[in-house]
GUGU-325218 format. One record per residue: x negated, y negated, z negated of N, C-alpha, C, CB in turn; residue number from 1. Coordinates in Angstrom, 2 decimals, decimal comma. Atoms other than C-alpha are relative to their C-alpha. Glycine has a CB too. Layout:
<rec n_x="X" n_y="Y" n_z="Z" ca_x="X" ca_y="Y" ca_z="Z" c_x="X" c_y="Y" c_z="Z" cb_x="X" cb_y="Y" cb_z="Z" mivo="NUM"/>
...
END
This chain:
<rec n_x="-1,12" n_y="0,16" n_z="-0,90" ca_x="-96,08" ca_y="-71,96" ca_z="-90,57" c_x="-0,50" c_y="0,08" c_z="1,43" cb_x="0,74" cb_y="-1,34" cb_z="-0,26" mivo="1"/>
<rec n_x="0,13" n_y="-0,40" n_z="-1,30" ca_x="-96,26" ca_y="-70,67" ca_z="-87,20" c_x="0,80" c_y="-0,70" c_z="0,99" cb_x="0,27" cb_y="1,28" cb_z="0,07" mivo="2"/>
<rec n_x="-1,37" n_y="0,49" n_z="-1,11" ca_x="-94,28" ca_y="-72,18" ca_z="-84,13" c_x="0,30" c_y="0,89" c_z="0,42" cb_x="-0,09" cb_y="-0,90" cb_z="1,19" mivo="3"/>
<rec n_x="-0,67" n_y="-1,50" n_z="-1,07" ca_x="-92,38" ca_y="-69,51" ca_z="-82,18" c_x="0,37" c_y="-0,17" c_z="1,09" cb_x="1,23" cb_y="0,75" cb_z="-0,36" mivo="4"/>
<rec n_x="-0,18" n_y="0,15" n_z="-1,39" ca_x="-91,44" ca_y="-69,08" ca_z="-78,76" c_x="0,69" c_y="-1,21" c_z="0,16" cb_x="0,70" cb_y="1,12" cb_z="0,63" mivo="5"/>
<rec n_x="-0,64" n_y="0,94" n_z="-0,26" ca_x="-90,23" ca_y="-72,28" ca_z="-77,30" c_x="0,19" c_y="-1,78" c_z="-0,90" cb_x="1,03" cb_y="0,80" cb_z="0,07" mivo="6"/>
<rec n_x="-0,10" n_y="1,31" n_z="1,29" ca_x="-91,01" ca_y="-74,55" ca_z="-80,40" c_x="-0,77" c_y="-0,78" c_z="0,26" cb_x="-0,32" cb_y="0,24" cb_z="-1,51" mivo="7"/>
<rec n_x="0,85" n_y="1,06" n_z="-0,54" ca_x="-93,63" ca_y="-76,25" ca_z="-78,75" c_x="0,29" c_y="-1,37" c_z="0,74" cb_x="-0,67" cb_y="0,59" cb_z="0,77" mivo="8"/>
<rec n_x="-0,84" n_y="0,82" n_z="-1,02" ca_x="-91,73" ca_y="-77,52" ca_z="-75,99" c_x="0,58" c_y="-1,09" c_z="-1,17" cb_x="1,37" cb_y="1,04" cb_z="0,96" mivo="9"/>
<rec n_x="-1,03" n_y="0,52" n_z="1,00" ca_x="-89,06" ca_y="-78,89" ca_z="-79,19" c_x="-1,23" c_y="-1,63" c_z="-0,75" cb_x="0,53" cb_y="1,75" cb_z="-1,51" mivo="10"/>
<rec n_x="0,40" n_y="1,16" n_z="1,15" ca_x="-91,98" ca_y="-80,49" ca_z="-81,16" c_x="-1,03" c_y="-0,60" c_z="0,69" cb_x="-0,52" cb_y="0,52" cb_z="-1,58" mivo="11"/>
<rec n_x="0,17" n_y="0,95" n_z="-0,64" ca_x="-93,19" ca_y="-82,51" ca_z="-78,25" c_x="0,72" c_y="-0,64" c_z="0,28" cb_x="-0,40" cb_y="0,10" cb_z="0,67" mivo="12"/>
<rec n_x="-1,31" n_y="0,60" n_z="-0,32" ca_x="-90,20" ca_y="-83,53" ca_z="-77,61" c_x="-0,01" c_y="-1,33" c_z="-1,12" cb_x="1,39" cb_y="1,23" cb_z="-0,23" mivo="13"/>
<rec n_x="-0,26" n_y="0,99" n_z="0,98" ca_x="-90,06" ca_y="-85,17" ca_z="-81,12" c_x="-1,57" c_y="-0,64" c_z="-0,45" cb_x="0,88" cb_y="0,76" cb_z="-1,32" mivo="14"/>
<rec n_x="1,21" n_y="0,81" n_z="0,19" ca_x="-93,77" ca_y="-86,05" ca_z="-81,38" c_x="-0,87" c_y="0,52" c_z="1,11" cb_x="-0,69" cb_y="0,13" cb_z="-1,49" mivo="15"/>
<rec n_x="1,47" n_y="-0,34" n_z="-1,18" ca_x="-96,38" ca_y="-86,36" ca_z="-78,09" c_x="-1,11" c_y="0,63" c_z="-0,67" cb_x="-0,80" cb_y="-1,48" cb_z="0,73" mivo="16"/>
<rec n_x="1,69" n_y="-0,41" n_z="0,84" ca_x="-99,42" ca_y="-85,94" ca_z="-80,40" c_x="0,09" c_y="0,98" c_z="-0,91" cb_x="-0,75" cb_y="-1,25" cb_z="-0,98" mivo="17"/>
<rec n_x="-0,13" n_y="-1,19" n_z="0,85" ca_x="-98,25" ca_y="-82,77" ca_z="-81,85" c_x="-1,05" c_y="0,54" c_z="0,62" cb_x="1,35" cb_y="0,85" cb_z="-0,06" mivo="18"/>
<rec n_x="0,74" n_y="-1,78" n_z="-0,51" ca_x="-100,88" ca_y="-79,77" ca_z="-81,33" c_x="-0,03" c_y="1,04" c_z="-0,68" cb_x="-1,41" cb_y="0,14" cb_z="0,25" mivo="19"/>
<rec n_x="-0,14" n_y="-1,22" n_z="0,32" ca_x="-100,15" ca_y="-76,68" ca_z="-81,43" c_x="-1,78" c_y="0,90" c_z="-0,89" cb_x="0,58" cb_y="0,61" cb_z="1,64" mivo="20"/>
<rec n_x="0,88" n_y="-0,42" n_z="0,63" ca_x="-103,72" ca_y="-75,79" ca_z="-82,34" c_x="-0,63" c_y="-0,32" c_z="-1,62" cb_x="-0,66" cb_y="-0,19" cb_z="0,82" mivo="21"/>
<rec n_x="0,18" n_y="0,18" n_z="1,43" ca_x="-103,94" ca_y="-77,85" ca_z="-86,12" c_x="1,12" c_y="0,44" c_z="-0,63" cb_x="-0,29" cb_y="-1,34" cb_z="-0,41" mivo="22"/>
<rec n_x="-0,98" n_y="-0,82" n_z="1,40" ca_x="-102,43" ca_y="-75,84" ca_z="-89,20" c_x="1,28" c_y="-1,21" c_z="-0,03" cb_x="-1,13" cb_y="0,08" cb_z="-2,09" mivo="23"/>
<rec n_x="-1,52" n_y="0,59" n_z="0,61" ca_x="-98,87" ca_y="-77,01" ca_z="-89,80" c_x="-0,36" c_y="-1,31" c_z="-1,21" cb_x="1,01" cb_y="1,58" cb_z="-0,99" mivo="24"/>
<rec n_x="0,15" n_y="1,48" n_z="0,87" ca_x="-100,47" ca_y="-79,03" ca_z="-93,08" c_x="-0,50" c_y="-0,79" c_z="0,30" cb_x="-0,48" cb_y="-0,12" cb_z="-1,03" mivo="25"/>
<rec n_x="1,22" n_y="1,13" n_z="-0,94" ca_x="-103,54" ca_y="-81,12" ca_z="-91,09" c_x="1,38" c_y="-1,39" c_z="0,60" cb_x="-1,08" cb_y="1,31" cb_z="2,12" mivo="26"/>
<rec n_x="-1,12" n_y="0,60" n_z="-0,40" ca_x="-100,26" ca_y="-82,05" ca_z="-89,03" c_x="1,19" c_y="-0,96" c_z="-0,83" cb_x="0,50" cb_y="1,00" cb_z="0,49" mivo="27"/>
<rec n_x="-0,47" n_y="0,95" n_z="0,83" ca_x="-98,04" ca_y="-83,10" ca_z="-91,94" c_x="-0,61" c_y="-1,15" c_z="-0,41" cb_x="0,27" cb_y="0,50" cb_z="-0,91" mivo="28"/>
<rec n_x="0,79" n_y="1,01" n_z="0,69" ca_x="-100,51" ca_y="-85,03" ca_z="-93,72" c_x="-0,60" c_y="-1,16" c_z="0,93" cb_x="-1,13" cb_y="0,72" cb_z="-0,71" mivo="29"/>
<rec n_x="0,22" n_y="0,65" n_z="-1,17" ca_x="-101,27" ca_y="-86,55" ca_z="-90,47" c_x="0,89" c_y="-1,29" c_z="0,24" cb_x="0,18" cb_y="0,95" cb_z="1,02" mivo="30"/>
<rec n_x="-0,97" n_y="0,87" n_z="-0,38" ca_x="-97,81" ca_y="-87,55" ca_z="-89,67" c_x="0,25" c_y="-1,25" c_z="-1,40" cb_x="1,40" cb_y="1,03" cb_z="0,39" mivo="31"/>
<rec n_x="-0,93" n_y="1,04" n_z="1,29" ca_x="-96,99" ca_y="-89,03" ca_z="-93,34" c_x="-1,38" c_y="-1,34" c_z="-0,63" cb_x="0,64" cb_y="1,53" cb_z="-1,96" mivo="32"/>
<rec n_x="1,20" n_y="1,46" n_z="-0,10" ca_x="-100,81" ca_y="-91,38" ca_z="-93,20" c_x="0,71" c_y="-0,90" c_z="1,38" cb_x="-2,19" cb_y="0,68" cb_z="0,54" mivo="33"/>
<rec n_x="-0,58" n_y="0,73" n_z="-0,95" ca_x="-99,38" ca_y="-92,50" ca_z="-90,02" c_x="1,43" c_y="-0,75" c_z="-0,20" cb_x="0,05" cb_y="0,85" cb_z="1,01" mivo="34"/>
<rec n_x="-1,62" n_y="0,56" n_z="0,72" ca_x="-95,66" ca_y="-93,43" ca_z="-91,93" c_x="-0,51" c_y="-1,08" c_z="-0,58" cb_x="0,94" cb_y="1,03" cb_z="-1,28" mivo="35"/>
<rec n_x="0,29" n_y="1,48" n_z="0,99" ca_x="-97,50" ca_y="-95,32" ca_z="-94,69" c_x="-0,74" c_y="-1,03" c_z="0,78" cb_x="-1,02" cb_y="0,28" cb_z="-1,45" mivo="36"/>
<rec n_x="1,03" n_y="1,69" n_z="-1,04" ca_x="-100,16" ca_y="-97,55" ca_z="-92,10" c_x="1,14" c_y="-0,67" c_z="0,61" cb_x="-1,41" cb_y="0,47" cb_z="1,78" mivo="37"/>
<rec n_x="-0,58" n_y="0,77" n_z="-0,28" ca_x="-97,00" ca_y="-98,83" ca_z="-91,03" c_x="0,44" c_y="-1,13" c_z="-0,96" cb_x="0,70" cb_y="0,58" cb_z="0,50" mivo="38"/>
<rec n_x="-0,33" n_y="0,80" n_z="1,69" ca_x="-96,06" ca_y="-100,70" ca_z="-94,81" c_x="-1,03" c_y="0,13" c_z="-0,52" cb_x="1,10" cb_y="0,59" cb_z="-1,13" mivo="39"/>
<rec n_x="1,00" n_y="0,37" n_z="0,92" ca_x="-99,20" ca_y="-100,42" ca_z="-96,00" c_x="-1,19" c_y="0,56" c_z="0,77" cb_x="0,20" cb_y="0,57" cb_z="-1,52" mivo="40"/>
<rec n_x="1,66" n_y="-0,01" n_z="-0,11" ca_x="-103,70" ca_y="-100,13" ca_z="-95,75" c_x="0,05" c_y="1,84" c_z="0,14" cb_x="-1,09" cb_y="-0,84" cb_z="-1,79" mivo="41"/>
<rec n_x="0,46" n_y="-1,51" n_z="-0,25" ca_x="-105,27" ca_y="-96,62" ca_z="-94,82" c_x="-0,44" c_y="0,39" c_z="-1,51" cb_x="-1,40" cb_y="0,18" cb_z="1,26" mivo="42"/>
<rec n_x="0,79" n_y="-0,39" n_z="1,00" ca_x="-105,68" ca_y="-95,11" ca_z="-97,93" c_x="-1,04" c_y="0,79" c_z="0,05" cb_x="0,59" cb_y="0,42" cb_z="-0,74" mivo="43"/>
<rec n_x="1,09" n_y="-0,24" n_z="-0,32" ca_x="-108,97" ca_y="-94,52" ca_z="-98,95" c_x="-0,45" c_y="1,06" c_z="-1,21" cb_x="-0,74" cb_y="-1,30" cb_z="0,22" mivo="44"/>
<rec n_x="0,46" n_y="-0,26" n_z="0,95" ca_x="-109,32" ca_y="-93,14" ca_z="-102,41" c_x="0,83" c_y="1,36" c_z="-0,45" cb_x="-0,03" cb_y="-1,16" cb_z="-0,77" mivo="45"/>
<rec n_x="-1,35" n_y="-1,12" n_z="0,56" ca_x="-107,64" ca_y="-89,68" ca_z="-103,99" c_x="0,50" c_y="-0,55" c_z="-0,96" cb_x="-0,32" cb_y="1,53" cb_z="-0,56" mivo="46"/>
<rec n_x="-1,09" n_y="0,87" n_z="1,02" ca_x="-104,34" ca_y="-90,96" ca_z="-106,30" c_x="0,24" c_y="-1,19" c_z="0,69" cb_x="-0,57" cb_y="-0,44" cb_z="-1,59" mivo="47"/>
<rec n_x="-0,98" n_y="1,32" n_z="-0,40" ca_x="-103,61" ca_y="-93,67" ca_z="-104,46" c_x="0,78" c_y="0,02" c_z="0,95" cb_x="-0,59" cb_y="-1,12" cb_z="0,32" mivo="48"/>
<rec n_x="-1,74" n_y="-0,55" n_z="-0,97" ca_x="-100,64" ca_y="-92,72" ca_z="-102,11" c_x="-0,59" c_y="1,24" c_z="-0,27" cb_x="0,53" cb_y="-0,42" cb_z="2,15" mivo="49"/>
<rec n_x="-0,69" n_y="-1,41" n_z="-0,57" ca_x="-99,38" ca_y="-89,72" ca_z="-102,67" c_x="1,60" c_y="0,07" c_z="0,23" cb_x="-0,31" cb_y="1,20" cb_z="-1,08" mivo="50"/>
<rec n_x="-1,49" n_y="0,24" n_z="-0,34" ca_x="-96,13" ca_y="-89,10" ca_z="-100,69" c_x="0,14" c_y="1,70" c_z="0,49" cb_x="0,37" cb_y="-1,44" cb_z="1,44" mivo="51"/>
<rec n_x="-0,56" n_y="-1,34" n_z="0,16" ca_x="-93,92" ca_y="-85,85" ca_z="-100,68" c_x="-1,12" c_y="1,14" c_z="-0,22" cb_x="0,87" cb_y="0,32" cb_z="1,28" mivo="52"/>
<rec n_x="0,88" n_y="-1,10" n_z="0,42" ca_x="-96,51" ca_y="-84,19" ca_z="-102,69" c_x="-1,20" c_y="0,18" c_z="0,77" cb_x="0,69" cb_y="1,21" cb_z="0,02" mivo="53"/>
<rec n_x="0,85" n_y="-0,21" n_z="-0,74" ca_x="-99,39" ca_y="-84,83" ca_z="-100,50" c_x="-0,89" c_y="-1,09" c_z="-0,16" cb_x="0,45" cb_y="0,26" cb_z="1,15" mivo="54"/>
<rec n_x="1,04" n_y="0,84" n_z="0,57" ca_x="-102,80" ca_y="-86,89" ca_z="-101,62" c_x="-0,48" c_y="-0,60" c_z="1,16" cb_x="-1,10" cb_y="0,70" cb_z="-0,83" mivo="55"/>
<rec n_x="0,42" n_y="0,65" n_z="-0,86" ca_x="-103,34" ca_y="-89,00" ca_z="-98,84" c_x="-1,11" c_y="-0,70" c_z="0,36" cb_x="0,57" cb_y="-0,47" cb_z="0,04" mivo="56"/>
<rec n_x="1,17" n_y="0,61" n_z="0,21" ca_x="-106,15" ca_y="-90,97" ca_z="-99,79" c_x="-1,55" c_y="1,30" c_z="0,07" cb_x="0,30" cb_y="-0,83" cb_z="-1,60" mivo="57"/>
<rec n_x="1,26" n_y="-1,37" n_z="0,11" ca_x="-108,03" ca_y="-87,31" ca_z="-100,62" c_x="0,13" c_y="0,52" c_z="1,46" cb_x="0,41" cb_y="1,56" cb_z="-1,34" mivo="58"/>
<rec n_x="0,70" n_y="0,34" n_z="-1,45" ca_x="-107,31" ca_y="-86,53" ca_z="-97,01" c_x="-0,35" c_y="-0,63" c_z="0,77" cb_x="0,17" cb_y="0,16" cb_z="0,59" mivo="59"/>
<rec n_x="0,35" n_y="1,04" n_z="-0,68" ca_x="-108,04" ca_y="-89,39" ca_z="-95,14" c_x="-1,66" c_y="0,29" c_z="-0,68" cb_x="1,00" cb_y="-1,54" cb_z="-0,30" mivo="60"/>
<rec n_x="1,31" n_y="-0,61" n_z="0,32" ca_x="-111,33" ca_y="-88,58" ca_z="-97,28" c_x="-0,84" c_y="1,02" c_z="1,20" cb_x="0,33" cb_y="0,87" cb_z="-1,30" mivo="61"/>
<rec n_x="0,35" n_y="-0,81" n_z="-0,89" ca_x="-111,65" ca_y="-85,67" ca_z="-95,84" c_x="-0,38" c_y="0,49" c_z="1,00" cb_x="0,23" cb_y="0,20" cb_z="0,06" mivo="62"/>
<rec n_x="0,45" n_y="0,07" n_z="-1,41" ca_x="-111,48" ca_y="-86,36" ca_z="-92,29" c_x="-1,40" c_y="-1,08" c_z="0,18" cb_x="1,38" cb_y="-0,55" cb_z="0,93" mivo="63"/>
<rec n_x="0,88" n_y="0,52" n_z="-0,30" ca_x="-113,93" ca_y="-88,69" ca_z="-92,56" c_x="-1,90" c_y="0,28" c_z="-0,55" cb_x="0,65" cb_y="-1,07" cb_z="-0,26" mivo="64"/>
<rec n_x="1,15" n_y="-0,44" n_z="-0,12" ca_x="-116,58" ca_y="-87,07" ca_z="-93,89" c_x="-0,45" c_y="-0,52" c_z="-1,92" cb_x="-0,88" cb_y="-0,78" cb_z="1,57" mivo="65"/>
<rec n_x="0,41" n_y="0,78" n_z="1,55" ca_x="-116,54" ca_y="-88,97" ca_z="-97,50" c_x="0,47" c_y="0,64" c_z="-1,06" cb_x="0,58" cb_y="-1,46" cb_z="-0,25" mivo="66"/>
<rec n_x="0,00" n_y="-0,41" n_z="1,27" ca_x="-115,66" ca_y="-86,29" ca_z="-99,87" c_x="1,59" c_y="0,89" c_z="0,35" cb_x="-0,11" cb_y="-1,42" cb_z="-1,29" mivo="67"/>
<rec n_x="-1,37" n_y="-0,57" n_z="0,24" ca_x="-112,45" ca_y="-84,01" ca_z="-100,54" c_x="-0,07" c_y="1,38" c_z="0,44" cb_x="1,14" cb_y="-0,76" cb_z="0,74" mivo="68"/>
<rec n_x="0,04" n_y="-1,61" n_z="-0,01" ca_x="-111,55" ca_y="-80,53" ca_z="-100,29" c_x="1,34" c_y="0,35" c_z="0,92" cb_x="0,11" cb_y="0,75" cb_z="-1,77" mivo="69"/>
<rec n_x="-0,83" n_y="-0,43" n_z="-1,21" ca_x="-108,77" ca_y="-80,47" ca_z="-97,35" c_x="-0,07" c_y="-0,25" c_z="1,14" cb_x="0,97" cb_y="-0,22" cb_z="-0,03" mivo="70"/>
END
């Protein structure tokens, strides 16, 4: 998913810490770890939150350097 002319502007509007430079998914999976740390712990493990189809625990992995493949 690409942004297109003017969509930038739009999706700062609705989130500051958008960037245009991480893939559309980095960004989802981003926003929906940042949903659950509000009701619940950073998941840490793959299978333990997954929300709208997205393994949370396996990325949060990921970024940190401890294993995963996204």
């Amino acid at each position: 998913m690409r942004a297109g002319p003017g969509d930038q502007t739009q999706l700062e509007d609705i989130d500051p810490s958008w960037c245009p430079s991480w893939p559309a998914e980095w960004q989802r999976c981003f926003h929906l770890v940042r949903l659950h740390l509000e009701d619940g712990p950073l998941p840490t493990e793959s299978g333990d939150v997954v929300h709208q189809g997205e393994d949370l625990g396996r990325w949060v992995r990921a970024r940190s350097g401890s294993g995963g493949t996204t």
